[in-house]
Each structure stands twice: as C-alpha cells, then as structure tokens.
C-alpha positions as CSV (number, residue, x, y, z in Angstrom):
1,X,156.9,100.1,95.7
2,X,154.9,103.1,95.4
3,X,154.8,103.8,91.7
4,X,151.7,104.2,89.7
5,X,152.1,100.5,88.4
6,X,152.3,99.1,92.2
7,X,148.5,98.0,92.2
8,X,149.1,96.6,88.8
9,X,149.4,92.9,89.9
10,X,147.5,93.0,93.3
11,X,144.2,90.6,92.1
12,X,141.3,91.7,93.8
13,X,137.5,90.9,93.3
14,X,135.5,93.2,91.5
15,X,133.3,93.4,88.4
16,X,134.6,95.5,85.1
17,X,131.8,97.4,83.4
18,X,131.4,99.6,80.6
19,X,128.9,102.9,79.6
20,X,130.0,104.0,75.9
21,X,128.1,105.7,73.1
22,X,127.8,102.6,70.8
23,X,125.7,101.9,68.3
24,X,122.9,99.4,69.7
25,X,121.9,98.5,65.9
26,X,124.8,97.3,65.4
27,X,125.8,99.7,62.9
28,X,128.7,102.3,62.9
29,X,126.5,105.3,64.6
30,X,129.0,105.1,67.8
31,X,127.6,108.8,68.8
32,X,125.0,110.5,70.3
33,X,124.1,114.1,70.0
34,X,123.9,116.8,72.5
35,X,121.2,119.7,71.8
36,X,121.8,123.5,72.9
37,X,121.3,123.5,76.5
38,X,121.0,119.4,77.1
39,X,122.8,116.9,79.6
40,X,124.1,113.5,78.2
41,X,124.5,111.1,81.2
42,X,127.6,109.1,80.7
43,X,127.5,107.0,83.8
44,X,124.6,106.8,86.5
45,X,125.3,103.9,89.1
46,X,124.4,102.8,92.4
47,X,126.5,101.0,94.8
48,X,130.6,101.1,95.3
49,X,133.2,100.6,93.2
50,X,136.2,102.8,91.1
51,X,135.6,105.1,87.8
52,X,139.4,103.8,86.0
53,X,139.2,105.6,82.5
54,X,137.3,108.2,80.3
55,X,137.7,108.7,76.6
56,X,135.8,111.3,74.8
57,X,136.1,113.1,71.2
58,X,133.7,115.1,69.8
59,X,132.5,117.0,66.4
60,X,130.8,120.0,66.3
61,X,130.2,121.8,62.8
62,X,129.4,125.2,63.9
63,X,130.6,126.0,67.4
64,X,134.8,126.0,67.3
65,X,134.6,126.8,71.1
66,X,132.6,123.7,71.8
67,X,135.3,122.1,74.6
68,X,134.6,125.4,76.3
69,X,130.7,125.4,76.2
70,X,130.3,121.4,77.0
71,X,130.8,121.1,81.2
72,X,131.6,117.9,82.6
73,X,130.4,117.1,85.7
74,X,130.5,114.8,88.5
75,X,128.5,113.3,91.4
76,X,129.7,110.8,93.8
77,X,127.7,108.9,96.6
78,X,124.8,110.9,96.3
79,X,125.7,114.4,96.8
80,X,123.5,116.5,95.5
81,X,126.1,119.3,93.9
82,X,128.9,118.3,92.0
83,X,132.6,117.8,92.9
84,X,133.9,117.8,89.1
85,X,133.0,121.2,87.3
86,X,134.8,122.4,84.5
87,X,134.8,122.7,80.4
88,X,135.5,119.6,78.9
89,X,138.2,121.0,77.1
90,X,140.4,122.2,80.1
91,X,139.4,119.7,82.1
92,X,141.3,117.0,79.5
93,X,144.5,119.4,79.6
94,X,142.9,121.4,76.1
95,X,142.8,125.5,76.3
96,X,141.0,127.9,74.8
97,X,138.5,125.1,73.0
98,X,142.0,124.2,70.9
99,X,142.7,121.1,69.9
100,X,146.4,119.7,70.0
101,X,148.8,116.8,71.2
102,X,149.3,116.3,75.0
103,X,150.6,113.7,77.0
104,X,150.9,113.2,80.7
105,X,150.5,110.2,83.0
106,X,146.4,110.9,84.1
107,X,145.5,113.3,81.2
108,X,146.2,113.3,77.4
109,X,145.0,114.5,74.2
110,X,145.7,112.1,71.6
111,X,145.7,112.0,68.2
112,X,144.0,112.7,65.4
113,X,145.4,116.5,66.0
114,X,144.3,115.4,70.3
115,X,141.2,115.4,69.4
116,X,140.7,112.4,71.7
117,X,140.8,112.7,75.5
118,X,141.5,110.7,77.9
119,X,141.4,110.5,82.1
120,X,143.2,107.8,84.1
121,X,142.4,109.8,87.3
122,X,140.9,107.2,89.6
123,X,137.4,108.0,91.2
124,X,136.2,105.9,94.0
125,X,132.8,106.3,95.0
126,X,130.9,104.2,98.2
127,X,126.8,105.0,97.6
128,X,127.2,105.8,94.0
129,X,128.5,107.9,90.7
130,X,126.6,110.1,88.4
131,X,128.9,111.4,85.3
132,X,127.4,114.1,82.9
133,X,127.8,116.3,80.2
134,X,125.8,119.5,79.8
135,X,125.9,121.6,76.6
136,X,126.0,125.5,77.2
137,X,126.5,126.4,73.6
138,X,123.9,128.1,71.6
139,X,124.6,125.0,68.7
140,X,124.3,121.6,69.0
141,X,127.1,119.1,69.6
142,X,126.9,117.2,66.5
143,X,128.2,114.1,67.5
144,X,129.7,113.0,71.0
145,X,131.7,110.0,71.1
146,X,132.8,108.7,74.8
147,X,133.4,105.3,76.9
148,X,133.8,104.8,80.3
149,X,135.0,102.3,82.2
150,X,134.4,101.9,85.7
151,X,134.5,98.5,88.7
152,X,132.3,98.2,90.9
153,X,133.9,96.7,94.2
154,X,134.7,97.9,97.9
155,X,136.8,100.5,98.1
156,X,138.8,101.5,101.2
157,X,137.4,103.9,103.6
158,X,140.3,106.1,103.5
159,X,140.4,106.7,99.4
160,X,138.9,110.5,98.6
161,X,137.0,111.4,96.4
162,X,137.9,112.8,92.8
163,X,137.5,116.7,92.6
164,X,138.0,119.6,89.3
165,X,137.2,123.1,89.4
166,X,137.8,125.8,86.6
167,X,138.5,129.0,87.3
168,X,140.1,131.9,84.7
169,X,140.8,135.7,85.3
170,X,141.8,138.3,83.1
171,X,144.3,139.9,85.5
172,X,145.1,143.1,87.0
173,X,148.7,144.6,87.3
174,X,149.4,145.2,90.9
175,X,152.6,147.4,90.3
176,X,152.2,150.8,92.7
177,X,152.8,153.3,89.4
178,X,150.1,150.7,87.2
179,X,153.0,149.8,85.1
180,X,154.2,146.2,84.2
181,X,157.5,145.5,85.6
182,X,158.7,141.8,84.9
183,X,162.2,142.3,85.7
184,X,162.7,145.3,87.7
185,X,163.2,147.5,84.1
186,X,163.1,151.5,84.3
187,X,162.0,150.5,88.0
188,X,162.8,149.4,91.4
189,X,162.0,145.3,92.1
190,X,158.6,145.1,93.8
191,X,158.1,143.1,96.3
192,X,155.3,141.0,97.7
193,X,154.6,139.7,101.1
194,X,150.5,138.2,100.4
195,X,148.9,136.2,98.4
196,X,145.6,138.2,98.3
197,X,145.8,139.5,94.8
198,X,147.6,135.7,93.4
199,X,145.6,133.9,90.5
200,X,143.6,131.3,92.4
201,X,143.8,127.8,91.6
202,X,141.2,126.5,94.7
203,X,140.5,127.0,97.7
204,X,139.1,124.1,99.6
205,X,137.4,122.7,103.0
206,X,138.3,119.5,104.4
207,X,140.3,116.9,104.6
208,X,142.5,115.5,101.7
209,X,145.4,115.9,98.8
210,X,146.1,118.4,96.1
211,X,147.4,116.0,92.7
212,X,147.7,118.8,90.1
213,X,146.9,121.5,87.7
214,X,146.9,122.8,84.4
215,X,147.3,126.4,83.7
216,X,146.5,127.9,80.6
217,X,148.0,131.8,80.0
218,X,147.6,134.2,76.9
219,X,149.8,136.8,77.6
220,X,149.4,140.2,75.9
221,X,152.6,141.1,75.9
222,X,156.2,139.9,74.2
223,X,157.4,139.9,77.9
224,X,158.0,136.7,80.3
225,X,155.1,135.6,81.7
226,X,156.3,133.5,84.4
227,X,157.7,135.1,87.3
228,X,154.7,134.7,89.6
229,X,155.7,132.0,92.5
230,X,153.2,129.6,93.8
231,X,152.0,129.8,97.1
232,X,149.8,126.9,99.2
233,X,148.6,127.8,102.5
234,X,147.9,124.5,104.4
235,X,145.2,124.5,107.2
236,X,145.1,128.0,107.1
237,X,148.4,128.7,107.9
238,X,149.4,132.8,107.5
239,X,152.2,132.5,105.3
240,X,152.5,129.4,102.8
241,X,153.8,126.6,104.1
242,X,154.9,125.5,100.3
243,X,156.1,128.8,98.7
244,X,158.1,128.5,95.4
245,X,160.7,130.3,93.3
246,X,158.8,131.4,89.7
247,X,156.4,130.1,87.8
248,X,158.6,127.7,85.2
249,X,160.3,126.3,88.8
250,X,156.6,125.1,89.9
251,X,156.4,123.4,86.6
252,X,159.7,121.7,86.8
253,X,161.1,123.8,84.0
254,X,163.4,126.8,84.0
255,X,164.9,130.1,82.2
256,X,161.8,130.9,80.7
257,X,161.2,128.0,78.3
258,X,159.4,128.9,75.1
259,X,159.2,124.9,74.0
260,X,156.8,121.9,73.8
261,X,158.0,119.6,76.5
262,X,156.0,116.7,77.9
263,X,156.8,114.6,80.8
264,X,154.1,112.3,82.3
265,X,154.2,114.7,85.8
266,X,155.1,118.0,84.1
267,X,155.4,119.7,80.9
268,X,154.6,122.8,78.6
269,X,151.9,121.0,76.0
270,X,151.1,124.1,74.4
271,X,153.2,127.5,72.9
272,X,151.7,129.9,70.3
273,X,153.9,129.5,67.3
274,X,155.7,126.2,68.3
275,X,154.1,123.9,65.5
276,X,150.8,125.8,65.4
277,X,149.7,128.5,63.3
278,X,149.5,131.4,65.8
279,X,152.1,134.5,65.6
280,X,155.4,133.8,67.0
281,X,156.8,137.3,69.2
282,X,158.9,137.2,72.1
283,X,155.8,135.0,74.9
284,X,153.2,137.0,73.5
285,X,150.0,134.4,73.2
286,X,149.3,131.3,74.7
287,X,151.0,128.8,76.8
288,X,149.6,125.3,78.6
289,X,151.7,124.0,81.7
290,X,151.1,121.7,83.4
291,X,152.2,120.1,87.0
292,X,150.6,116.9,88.4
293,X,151.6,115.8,91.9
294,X,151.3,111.6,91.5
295,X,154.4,111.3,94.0
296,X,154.6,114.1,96.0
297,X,150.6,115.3,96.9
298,X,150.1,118.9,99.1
299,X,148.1,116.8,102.3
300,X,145.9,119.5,104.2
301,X,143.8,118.2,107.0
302,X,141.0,121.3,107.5
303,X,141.7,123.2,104.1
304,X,143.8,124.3,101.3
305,X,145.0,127.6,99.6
306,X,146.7,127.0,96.8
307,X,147.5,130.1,94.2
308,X,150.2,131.5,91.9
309,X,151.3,135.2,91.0
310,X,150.8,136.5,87.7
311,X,154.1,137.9,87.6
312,X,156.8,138.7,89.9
313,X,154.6,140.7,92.6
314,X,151.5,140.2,90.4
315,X,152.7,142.8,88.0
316,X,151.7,141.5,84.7
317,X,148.2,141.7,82.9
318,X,147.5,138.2,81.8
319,X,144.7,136.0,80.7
320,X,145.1,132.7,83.2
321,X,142.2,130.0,83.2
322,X,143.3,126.4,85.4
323,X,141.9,123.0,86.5
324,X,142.9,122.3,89.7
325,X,142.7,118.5,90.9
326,X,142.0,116.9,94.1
327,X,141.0,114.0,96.5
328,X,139.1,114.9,99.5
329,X,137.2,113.2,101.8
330,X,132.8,113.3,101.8
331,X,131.2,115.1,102.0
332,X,132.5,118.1,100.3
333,X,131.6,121.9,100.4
334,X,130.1,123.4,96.8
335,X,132.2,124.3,94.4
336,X,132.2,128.0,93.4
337,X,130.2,129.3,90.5
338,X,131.2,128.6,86.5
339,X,132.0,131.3,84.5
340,X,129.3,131.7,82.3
341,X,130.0,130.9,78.5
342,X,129.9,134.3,77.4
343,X,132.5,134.9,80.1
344,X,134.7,131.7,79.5
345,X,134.8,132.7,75.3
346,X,138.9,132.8,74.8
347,X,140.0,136.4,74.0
348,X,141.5,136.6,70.5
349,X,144.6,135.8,69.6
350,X,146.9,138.8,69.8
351,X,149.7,139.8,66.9
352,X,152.8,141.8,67.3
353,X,150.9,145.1,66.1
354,X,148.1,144.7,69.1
355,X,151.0,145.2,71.3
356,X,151.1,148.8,70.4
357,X,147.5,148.9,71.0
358,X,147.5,147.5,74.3
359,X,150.5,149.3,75.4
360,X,148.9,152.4,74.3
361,X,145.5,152.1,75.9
362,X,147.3,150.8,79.2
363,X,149.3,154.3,79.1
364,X,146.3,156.3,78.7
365,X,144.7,154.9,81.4
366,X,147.6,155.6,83.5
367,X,148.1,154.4,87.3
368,X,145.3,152.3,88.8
C-alpha cells in the first residue's frame, strides 16, 4: 500500500506540537500584525522532527495584492538561505493575490471565498526548522492569522527536504515572422527541437524528486493558451527524458478545457469568467492549473530541468507565474532571486476591446 493514507496507522513515537497566532490573554485577538517591511516567525525549532500542516488567512485593508507582497519562507537544518521562497499567495495554489475555492490533496484554499490556506506537504528537518513570513508591501498586514503544526521525532535519513520557488515571465513570441501562431493559421506549423526559450518552472542541483506545480497564465489573447508541451531534462540529459504532448495533457485534462475542475492530483481551480466577475472571451485572462505528482515523482540524481512552452513552439505572448515543488536532499544550492514586488504586481485584467489594442501595437512593432 502506497497511498497517501499508508502511514496513517503505523504508531511511532514522537511529540505533537503547535506554533499558532492565539491570543495569550485569553481573549479573541487570535492575530498578529505584520508592519511594511517586517518578518513574523511562525516556527523556529531545534532538533528533528516533521512540519505536518500550515493554515494561514489573512486581512489586509488597504493592499488587495497582499498574498503577492507577503513571502513565505523556509529554513531547514541550519541552512543559512532558504529552500521555500515564494508569495504566500501562489505558494497556497492562489494567483494574482486573488482569492477563490481550491482543492487538491497537499494544497487548498478553503472557504470563506478560499480565503484560508492550507499545506499538508510534509517537511522533515534533522538539525532544525525556521518558518517565516516577510512583508514586502508598502502597507501593513492588518491581521495574520496562522497555526502550525509540526512533531518532533527521528526522521529517516533518506527523507528530503521540502523545497518552493516562484518564478513568472511575461513571454516572448518565438514565431520566425514575430506573429502568434497557435494552430498553424495563415501559417506553416512551427516546429521546435529545444527547450531554451520554454517558461521555466526550476532548475535544480542535487539529488531528489520533483512532486508538482501550479501554473498561473493570463493570456492576452481569445486564443488557446495551451499548446506548449512540457519538457524535464533529468541529470542533464540533451533532450528530455519526460517530454509531453500539450499543455492541458500535462495537467491531465484535454481539448482545451475552459472549466473549474478539481481533482486532489490535478485540476483547473481558476478560469476568468467561470463563477468570477472577470470578462468572459474566447481564453482571454486568467487560468490556474495545477499538476501534483504524489504517485508518480520525476527522480533526478545530479539535477533537474523541468520547463513548459508557452505555446506550440513558444509562439504565444503570455503572462505565466508557477511554484514548483520538490524534495531534495541537504544541503541544497540557493534558490534564484524573487521578483521584486513591483515586478511580481499582476498585470490588469484584460477585456475584449484591449484585444484590439494589443493586437495592434504587436503589428506595429512588427517581426522581432
């Protein structure tokens, strides 16, 4: 039995704790505030043992991009940079500092309206954890509500350690006559035979398992998004070892799907005009998928490439931001650079007459 309940009734000693944001009066204050450019620790320990779960809401009153400026990140066994780096937001399976319903087996958003996240992702740690959450707006956070639960106990040498990185990229089309070409229309197919220009989701050193991702696209256009195919180079293999058919095939759905769909390993959580308030027209706007590998992790031994095209032959213009997630073994490399807030704000959202707009500015710029 290899299922994510297989542990379930295996009794082994350990010692349950709990950090949360309770009030110590015993009063109903269960929050703490985070100032403009402050850290709130949620867990600092010593010693070995298993971070099990995360919950977290929050309430800002004058920031509505707050789950993009707060950062969570994460420290295990003394290491001095972090392995878990990403807005809190997207990290919980939230784009563009939204707030709505999603449900998968290790992340959700729950109600009211998912403003409440949670993280079953399992993070051992041998020397110790440090958990943290670092406000990069120019506002406070007005109230931050959280709880973590974590065991401390031996943990088995072979168990990696927990790993997040965000990355985003306003994309360039990569068709030869500059011109976005989903389906071969008014033009012949392009092909392509590298991964060079894909939207990166990581690219890591070591030893370990890839478990998942989720990708969060605005597309400016009524066209399908999602003909890019995934790619993961293993051990720095030339060609990808793992190569796959189309973006909707990587995320276990197919024919362009322009639904809600959640599955605990896979899903579409998030459409522009599917039960929101955003403009409905063709794909144009925003889309959450979302892919998590619980039975079937990409091993690498020395390294991992893992990246997706942003359309058939990267021909497509899109906004793309991700959270890749991983287990790797310590120590690990540094994590690249965040995006700066003012880099990481979400880029309006577009309506049918922007099209034009677009269209036309892309047509006077001509061939790149």
């Amino acid at each position: 039995m290899n299922g994510p309940l297989s542990r379930l009734s295996l009794v082994r000693p350990g010692r349950s704790r709990r950090l949360s944001s309770y009030d110590p009066s015993g009063g109903n204050s269960d929050w703490v505030p985070i100032r403009s450019g402050e850290s709130l620790g949620l867990l600092d320990t010593v010693g070995s043992g298993r971070v099990t779960h995360i919950w977290a809401t929050l309430l800002s009153e004058k920031d509505p991009l707050m789950r993009r400026n707060l950062v969570i990140r994460a420290y295990w066994d003394e290491q001095e940079h972090p392995s878990v780096e990403a807005p809190i937001g997207d990290f919980f399976g939230q784009g563009w500092a939204l707030n709505y319903d999603f449900s998968s087996l290790p992340l959700a958003a729950g109600p009211r309206d998912g403003r409440s996240m949670v993280c079953y992702f399992p993070m051992p740690f041998s020397k110790g954890a440090r958990i943290e959450v670092h406000n990069q707006s120019e506002f406070d956070c007005d109230r931050f509500y959280f709880s973590v639960d974590y065991e401390m106990t031996e943990i088995d040498p072979a168990e990696g350690r927990f790993h997040a990185w965000y990355n985003q990229e306003m994309t360039v089309c990569e068709s030869p006559d500059g011109l976005e070409n989903a389906w071969a229309e008014g033009a012949p197919d392009p092909t392509n035979l590298s991964d060079r220009n894909n939207y990166l989701f990581c690219d890591i050193q070591g030893t370990g398992h890839f478990v998942g991702v989720n990708l969060y696209v605005n597309s400016p256009s009524p066209t399908w998004p999602g003909e890019g195919d995934e790619m993961f180079m293993v051990d720095g293999e030339p060609w990808p070892g793992l190569h796959g058919t189309g973006t909707e095939d990587y995320f276990n759905t197919a024919w362009g799907p322009d639904e809600v769909f959640m599955h605990p390993c896979f899903g579409i959580a998030y459409v522009s005009g599917r039960g929101n308030s955003e403009p409905r027209f063709g794909w144009l706007g925003r889309m959450h998928y979302y892919r998590f590998h619980l039975e079937d992790p990409v091993r690498f031994d020395r390294s991992l490439r893992a990246s997706i095209e942003h359309g058939h032959a990267n021909g497509l213009e899109l906004e793309m931001a991700s959270v890749a997630y991983w287990y790797q073994l310590s120590p690990s490399c540094r994590l690249p650079p965040l995006h700066p807030p003012e880099i990481r704000k979400p880029r309006p959202v577009l309506s049918p007459e922007d099209v034009h707009l677009w269209r036309r500015a892309g047509r006077a710029r001509g061939p790149s």
